[in-house]
C-alpha positions as CSV (number, residue, x, y, z in Angstrom):
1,X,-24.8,17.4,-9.1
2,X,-22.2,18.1,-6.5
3,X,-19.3,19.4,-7.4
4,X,-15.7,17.3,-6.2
5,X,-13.0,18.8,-4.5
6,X,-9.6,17.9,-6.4
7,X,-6.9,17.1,-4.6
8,X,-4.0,19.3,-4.7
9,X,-0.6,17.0,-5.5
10,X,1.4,17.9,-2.3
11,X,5.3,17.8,-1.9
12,X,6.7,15.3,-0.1
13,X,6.9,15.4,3.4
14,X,10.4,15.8,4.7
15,X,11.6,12.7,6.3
16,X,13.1,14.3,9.6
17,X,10.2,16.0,10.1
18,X,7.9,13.0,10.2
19,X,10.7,11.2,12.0
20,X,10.3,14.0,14.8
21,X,6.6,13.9,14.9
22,X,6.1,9.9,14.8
23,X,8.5,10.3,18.2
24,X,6.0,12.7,19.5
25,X,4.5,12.3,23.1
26,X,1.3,13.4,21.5
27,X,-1.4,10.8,20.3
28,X,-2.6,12.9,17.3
29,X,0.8,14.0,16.3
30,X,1.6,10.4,16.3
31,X,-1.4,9.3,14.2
32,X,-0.8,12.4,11.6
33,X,2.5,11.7,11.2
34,X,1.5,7.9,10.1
35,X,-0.9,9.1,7.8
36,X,1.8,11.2,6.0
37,X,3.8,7.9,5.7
38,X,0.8,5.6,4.3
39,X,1.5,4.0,1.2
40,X,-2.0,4.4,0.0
41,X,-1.7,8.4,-0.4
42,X,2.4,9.1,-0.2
43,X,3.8,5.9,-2.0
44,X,6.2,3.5,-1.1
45,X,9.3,6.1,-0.6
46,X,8.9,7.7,2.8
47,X,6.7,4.4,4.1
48,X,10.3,2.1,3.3
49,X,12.5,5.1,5.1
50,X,10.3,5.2,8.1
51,X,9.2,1.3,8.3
52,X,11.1,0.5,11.4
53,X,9.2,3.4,13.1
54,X,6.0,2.1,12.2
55,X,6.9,-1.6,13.5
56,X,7.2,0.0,16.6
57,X,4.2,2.1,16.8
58,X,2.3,-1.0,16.9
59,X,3.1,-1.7,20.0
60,X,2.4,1.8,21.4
61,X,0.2,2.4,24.1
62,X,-2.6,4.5,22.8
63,X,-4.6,2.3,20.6
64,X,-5.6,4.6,18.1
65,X,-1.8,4.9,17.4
66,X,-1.7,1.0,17.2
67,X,-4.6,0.8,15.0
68,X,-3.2,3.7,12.8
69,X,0.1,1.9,12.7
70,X,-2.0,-1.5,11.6
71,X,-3.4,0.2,8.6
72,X,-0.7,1.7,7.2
73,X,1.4,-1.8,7.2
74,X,-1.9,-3.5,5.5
75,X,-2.2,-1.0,3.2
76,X,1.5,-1.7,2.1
77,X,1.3,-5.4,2.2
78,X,-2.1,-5.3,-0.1
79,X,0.0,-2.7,-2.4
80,X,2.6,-4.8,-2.9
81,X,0.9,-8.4,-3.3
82,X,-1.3,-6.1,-6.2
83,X,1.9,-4.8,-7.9
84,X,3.6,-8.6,-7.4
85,X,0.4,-10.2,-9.4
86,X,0.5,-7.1,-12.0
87,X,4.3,-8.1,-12.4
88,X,4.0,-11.9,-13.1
89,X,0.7,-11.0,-15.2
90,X,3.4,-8.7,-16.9
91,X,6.0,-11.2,-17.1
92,X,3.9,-14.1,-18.3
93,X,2.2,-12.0,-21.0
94,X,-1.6,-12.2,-19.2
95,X,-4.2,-9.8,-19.8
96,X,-6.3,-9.5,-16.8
97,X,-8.8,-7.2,-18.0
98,X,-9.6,-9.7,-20.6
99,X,-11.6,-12.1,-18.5
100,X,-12.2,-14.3,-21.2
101,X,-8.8,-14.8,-22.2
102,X,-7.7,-15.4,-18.5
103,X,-10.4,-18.1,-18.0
104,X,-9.4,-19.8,-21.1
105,X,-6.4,-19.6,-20.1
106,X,-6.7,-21.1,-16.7
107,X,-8.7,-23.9,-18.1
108,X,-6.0,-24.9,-20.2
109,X,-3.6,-24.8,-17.4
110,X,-6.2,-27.0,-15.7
111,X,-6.5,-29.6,-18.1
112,X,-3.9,-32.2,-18.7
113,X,-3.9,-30.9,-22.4
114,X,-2.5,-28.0,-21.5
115,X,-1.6,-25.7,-24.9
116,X,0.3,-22.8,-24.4
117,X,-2.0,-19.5,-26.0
């Protein structure tokens, strides 16, 4: 069996500093910096600091910059539309990891006899 590297928890990244380097002239500086701002590994934090500079990078013109600049505002927008659902499942008291309970529950909502649980 193969053993797995563990990821070190890294501090985050300074915010001028990946300012600087998302302004860079160079490609791959560019497409590090945006990784350093994706939601997906450094949170929401630095990505809603530095959102405004990753509009813009997708209309740079290197593509890989572009495409880099794609994923890291889909990666946000699926984020947030799963924390939004976890929310309102919070809110209105559903268990999704019951899957029983949840179709129950949607049949009833689907019905015209409609009993709250």
């Amino acid at each position: 069996m193969a053993k797995r590297k563990h990821r070190r928890c890294r501090p985050a990244p300074d915010p001028g500093d990946v300012l600087a380097r998302l302004r860079s002239a160079d490609a791959d500086t560019r497409i590090r910096a945006l990784h350093a701002v994706c939601p997906c590994g450094a949170g929401f934090g630095l990505y809603e600091r530095l959102r405004g500079e990753v509009k813009r990078l997708q209309k740079d013109p290197d593509p890989s910059v572009r495409e880099m600049a794609l994923h890291v505002e889909r990666d946000a927008c699926q984020i947030e539309a799963i924390e939004t659902g976890l929310d309102r499942a919070a809110e209105q008291d559903w268990r999704y990891s019951d899957a029983d309970r949840v179709k129950t529950h949607r049949q009833r909502q689907a019905s015209r006899y409609w009993l709250p649980l």
